[in-house]
C-alpha positions, 0 to 999 in steps of 0.5 A, spaced: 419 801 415 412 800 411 406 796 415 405 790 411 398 789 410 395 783 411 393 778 406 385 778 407 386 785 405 389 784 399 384 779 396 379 784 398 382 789 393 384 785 388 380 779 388 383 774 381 374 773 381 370 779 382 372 787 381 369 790 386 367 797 386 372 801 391 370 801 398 363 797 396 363 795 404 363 802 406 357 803 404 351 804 410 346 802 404 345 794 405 341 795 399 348 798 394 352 793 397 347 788 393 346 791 388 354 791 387 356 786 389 350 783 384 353 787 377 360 785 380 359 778 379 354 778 374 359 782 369 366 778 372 368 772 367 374 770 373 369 767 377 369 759 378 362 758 381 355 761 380 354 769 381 350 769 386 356 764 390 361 769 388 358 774 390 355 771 397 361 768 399 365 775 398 361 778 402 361 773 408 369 773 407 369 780 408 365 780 415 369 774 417 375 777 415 375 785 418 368 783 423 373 784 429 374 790 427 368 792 424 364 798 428 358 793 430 353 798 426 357 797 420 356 790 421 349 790 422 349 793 416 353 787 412 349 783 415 343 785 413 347 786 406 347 778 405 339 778 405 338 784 400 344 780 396 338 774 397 333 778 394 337 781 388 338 773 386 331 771 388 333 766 393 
């Protein structure tokens, strides 16, 4: 029997508002993860709010969603991703 996947990962790989480059989160650079999250909801025409939200809000549905099983390192580096994501939008 196949193992059913949870909905959080779903949304994750196939958001209706940002096309997310594969394994975005996966990347140890805070810096990459902000600028692609950046041109992902810069260049998405789904998206419901300002690009800066979408991307933010991502982000931090990610860490919420996979935090518990996230290595704290990873975590650490998520974090530090939504005050590079900041930067990038100027705020």
């Amino acid at each position: 029997m196949a193992e059913k996947r949870k909905w959080s990962a779903e949304v994750t790989e196939h958001s209706d508002a940002l096309d997310l480059r594969k394994d975005v989160f996966e990347s140890h650079d805070p810096r990459e993860i902000a600028k692609s999250l950046k041109h992902s909801a810069e260049t998405s025409h789904r998206r419901k709010s300002s690009p800066y939200r979408s991307a933010m809000s991502m982000l931090t549905f990610y860490i919420n969603r996979a935090g518990k099983n996230l290595p704290q390192s990873q975590k650490k580096v998520l974090e530090a991703a939504k005050d590079e994501l900041r930067h990038e939008f100027g705020r």
